[in-house]
C-alpha positions in Angstrom: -10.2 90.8 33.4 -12.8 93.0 34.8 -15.3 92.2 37.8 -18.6 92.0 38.2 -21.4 92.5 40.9 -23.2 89.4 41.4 -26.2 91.6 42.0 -26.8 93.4 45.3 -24.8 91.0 47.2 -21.8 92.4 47.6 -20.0 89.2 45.8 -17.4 90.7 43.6 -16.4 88.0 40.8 -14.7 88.4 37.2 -16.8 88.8 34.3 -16.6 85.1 33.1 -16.0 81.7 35.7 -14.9 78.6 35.0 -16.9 75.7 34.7 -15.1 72.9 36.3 -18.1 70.1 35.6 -16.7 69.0 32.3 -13.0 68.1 34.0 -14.7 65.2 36.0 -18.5 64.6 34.4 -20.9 64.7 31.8 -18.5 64.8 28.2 -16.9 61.6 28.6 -13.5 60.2 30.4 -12.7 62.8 32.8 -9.4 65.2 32.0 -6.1 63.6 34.2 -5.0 65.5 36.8 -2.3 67.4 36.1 -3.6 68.8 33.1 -7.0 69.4 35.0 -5.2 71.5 37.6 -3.1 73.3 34.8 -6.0 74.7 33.4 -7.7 76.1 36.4 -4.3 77.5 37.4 -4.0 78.8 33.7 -7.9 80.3 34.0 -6.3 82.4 37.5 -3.6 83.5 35.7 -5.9 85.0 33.2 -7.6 87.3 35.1 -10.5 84.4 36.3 -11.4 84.1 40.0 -15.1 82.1 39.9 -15.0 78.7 39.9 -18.2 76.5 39.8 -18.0 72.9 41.0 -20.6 70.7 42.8 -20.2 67.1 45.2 -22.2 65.3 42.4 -19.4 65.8 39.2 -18.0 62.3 39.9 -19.4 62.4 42.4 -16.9 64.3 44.7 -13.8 64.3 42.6 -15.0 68.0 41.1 -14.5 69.2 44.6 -11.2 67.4 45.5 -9.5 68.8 42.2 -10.5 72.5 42.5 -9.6 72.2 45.8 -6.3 71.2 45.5 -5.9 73.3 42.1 -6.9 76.5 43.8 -4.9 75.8 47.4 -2.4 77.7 46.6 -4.5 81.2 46.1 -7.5 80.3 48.0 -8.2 83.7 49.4 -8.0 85.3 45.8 -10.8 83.4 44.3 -14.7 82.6 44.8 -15.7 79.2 44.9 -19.3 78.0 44.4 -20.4 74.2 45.6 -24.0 72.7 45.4 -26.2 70.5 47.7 -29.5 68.8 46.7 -28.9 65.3 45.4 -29.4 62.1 47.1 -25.8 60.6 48.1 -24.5 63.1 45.1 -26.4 61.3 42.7 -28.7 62.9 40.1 -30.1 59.7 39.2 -31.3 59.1 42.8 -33.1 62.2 42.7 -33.5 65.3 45.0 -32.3 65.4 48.6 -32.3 69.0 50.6 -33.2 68.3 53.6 -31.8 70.6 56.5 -29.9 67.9 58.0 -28.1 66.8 54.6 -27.6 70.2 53.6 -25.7 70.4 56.5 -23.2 67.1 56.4 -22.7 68.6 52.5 -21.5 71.7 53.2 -18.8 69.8 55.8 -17.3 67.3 53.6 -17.4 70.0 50.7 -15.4 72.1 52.5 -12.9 69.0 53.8 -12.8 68.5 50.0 -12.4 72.0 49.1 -9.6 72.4 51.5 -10.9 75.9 52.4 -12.8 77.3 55.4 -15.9 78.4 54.1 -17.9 77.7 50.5 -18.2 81.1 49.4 -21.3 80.0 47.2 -23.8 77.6 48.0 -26.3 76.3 45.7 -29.6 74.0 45.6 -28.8 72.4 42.9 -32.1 71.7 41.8 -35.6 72.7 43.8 -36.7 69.9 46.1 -40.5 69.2 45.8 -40.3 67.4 48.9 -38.6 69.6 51.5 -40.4 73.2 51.7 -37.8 76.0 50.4 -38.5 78.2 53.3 -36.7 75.2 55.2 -34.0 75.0 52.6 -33.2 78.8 53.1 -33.4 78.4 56.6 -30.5 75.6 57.0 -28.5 78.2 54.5 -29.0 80.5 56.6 -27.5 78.6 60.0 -24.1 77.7 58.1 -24.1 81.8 56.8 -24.4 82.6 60.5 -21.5 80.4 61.5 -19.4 81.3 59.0 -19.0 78.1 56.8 -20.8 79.7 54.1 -21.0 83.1 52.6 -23.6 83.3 50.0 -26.7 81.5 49.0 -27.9 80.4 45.8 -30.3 78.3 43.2 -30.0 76.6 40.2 -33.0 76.3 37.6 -35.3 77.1 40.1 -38.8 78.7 39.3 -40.0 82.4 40.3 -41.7 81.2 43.1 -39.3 79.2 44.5 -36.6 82.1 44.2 -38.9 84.9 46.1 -40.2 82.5 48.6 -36.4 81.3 49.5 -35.0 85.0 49.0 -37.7 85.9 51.7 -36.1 83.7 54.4 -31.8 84.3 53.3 -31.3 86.7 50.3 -30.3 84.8 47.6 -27.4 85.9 45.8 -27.0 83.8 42.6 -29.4 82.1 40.2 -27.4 79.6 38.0 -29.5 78.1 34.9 -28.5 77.3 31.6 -29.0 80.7 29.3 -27.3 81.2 26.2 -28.1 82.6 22.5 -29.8 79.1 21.6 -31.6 78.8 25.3 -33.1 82.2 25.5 -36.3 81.1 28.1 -35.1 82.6 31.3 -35.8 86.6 29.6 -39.8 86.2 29.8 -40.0 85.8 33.6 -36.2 85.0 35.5 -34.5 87.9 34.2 -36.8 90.4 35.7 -37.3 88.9 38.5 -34.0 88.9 39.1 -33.6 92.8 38.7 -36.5 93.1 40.7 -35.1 91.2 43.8 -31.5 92.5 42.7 -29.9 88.5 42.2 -26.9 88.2 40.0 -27.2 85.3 37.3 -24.7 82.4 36.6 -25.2 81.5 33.1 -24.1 78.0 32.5 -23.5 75.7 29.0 -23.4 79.5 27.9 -21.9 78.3 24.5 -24.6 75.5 24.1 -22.8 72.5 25.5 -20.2 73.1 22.8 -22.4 73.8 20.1 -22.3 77.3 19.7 -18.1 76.9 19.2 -18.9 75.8 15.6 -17.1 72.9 16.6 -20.0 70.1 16.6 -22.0 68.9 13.7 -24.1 66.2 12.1 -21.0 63.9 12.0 -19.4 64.3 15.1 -19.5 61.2 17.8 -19.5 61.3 21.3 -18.4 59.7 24.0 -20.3 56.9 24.7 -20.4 58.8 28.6 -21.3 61.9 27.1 -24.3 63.6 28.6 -25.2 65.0 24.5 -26.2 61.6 23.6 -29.3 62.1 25.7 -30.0 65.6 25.0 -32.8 65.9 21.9 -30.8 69.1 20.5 -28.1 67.1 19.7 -29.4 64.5 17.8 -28.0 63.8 14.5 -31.0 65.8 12.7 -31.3 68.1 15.2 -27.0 69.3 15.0 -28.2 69.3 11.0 -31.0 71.8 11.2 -29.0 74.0 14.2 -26.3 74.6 12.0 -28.4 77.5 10.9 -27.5 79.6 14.1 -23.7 78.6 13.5 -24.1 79.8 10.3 -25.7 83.6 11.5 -22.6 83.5 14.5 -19.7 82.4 12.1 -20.7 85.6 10.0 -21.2 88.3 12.9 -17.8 86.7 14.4 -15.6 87.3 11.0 -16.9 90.9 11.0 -15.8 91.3 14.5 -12.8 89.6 13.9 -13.6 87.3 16.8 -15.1 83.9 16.8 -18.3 82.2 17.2 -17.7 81.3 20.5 -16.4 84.8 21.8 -19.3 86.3 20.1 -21.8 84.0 22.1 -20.3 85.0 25.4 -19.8 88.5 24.5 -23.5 88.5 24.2 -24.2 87.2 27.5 -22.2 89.7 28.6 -24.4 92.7 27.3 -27.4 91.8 28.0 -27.1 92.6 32.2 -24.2 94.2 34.0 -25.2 91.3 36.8 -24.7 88.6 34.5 -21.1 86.3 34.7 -21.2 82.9 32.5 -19.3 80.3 33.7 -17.8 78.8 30.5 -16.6 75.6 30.6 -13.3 73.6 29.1 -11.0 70.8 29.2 -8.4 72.7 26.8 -6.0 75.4 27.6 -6.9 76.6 23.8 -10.7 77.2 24.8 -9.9 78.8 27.5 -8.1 81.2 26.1 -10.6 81.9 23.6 -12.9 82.1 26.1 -11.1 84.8 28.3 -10.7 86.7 25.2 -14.4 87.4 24.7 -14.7 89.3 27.5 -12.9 92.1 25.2 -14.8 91.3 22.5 -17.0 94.5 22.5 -20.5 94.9 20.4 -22.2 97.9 19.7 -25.5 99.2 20.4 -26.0 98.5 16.3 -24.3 95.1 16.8 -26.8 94.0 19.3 -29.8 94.8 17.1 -28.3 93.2 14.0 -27.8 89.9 16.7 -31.3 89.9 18.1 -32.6 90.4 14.6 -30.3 87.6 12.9 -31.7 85.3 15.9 -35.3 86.2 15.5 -35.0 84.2 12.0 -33.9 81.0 13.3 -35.9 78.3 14.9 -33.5 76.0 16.9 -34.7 72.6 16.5 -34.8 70.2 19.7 -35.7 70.2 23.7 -32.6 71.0 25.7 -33.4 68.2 28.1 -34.9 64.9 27.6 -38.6 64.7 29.8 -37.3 63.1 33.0 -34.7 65.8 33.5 -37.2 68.7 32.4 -39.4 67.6 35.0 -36.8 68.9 37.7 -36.4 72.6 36.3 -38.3 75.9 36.7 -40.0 74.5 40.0 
């Protein structure tokens, strides 16, 4: 697989991650271990060295099973953590205060088994604790070595030039994707502008944009979907539409929907790396194979235009979880 620059950082990663949530939390009964750390194994062996965990999937256990999955090449992979929840709980709201910040980045690397998080990310922009301070305590652990490189996640223009003042950052992570296309009018070009890579993540929809999901299908009663308004059982009726426009430009590439969606992602900035994610060796093979998947200049045009025709029905979030993005 080939690399990519996460912007002007420096931080050299392959063209698509893996995104380790779903093994642990959010879609259900998390995957057992064995065949959790068979997969990440099997996404290295295919060419992928970005992995994206966080302290709250679980909580914790995210961290403990990359960690011991990727023990055995540590120093040939990037691994990205986040801070900024209270006890590593997104229900209890955000918490980045220097000091926790700082007793995160410990235990994540005691979890991580490693000697330094190579990414760091707020997970979400902390109202209460000025970002100039946030940058700051990212800073200190960059200067000592225990971290390499900073980062956000659904964080707001202002919030991403007032922290990249104080410690570059080098990563924005926030959901982007053919059905979530919000972050172009104002993120993208600030991103350029300040020379930030971006993390695309649920870059295939939350599963939707697989073809795989539809009016009928049921979800775990765990399953993070059942509280999304995009996926309720009207909603997964009327989005078929976009499945529909994919399913067509995928059979005349020979590829499918889903290699199509990430293929995309993939053209629309040479800074960009999604961070699809998986619990099935199948997938991920599928996934790795969109990254040669290659569309034309035509093929592009014929995408944005097919896309331009549909309306996709549904807020991505429901309003008390909205309320913590683009701040």
């Amino acid at each position: 697989m080939k690399k990519r620059l996460l912007g002007k950082s420096g931080l050299e990663v392959s063209e698509l991650g893996l995104g380790c949530m779903g093994l642990s939390f959010g879609y259900g009964p998390a995957t057992e271990k064995p065949a959790a750390i068979r997969l990440i194994r099997t996404a290295f062996e295919r060419g992928v060295t970005f992995f994206d965990t966080a302290e709250a999937y679980g909580p914790f256990t995210n961290e403990d099973l990359l960690g011991e999955a990727l023990a055995p090449f540590r120093h040939e992979v990037v691994i990205a953590t986040k801070f900024g929840f209270r006890d590593a709980i997104p229900g209890n709201g955000q918490d980045s205060r220097p000091e926790r910040i700082r007793e995160v980045a410990e235990a994540a690397l005691k979890r991580l088994r490693t000697d330094r998080i190579d990414l760091f990310y707020q997970h979400r922009v902390d109202t209460a604790v000025p970002i100039e301070d946030v940058a700051g305590a990212v800073k200190d652990l960059i200067q000592q070595g225990k971290v390499k490189h900073f980062g956000m996640s659904e964080a707001g223009a202002g919030s991403i030039r007032r922290a990249h003042a104080v410690q570059p950052v080098t990563a924005l992570q926030s959901e982007y994707s053919m059905w979530w296309r919000e972050p172009e009018a104002e993120i993208l070009p600030l991103l350029e502008e300040l020379g930030i890579g971006f993390v695309p993540f649920s870059p295939l929809g939350k599963g939707f944009l697989t073809g795989a999901i539809d009016a009928d299908t049921s979800f775990d009663k765990n399953d993070f979907r059942n509280i999304v308004p995009r996926f309720s059982q009207q909603n997964r009726t009327d989005n078929q539409q976009i499945v529909r426009v994919m399913s067509r430009l995928a059979a005349m590439k020979a590829a499918t929907p889903a290699q199509i969606a990430l293929a995309w992602l993939l053209a629309q900035k040479p800074w960009i790396v999604p961070i699809p994610g998986t619990t099935k060796v199948h997938r991920l093979e599928e996934n790795v194979g969109a990254a040669v998947v290659e569309l034309s200049v035509d093929d592009l045009r014929e995408i944005e235009s097919a896309l331009g025709a549909v309306t996709v029905q549904g807020d991505r979030y429901p309003p008390q979880l909205q309320a913590r993005v683009g701040r």
